[in-house]
C-alpha positions in Angstrom: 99.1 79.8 109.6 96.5 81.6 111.1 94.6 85.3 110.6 95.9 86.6 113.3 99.6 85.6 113.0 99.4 88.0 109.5 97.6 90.7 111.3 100.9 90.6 113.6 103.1 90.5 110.4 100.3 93.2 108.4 100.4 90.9 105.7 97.3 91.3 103.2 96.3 87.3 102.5 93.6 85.2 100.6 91.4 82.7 102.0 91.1 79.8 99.6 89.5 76.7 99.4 88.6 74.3 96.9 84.5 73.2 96.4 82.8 71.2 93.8 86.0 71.3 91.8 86.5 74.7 91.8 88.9 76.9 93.8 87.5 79.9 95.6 89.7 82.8 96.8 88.5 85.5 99.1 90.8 88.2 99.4 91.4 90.3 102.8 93.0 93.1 104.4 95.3 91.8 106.8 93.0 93.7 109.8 90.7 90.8 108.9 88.2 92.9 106.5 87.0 90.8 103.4 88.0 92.8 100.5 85.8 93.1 97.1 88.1 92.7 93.7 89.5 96.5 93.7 91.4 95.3 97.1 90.6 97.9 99.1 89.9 97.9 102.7 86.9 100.1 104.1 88.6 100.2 107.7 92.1 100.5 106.9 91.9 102.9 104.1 94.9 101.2 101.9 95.3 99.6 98.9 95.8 95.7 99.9 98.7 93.6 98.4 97.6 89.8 98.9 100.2 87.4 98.2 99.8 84.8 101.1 97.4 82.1 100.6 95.4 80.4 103.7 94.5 77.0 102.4 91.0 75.2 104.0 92.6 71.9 103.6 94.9 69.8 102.5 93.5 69.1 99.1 92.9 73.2 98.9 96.7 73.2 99.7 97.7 71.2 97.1 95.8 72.3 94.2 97.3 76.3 95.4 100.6 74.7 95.3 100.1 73.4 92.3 98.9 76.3 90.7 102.0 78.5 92.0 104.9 76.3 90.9 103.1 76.2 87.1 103.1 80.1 87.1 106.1 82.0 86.7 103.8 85.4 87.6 102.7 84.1 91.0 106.8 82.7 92.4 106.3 85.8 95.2 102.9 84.1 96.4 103.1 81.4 99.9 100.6 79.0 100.2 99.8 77.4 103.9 97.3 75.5 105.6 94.8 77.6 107.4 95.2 77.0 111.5 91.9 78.0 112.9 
């Protein structure tokens, strides 16, 4: 899955990968715009929604995947490799 593929779909998405142990999630607007932790996107002016997951690698992928299936609170969340 790539950036641009939820731009088409305007679907707001996280950028995660996993470093030193420890899994990092960005969050953006689905224009592309890094959003801080209020979700809110300068450029777009909207409230952003982020409930896709792009996964830097297979290991990232996993441990997302992981994490979803153990938490009923997240069962609306998709996880997928990020296709740069």
């Amino acid at each position: 899955m790539t950036p641009e593929a939820l731009k088409n779909q305007q679907k707001d998405y996280f950028v995660a990968e996993w470093v030193e142990e420890q899994l990092f999630m960005v969050p953006h607007c689905f224009c592309g715009r890094e959003v801080n932790e209020d979700y809110f996107c300068d450029t777009c002016q909207r409230q952003c929604t982020c409930q896709v997951i792009l996964c830097r690698g297979p290991q990232t992928l996993r441990i997302v995947e992981m994490f979803l299936h153990g938490n009923p609170h997240f069962k609306n969340f998709q996880a997928y490799t990020y296709d740069q």
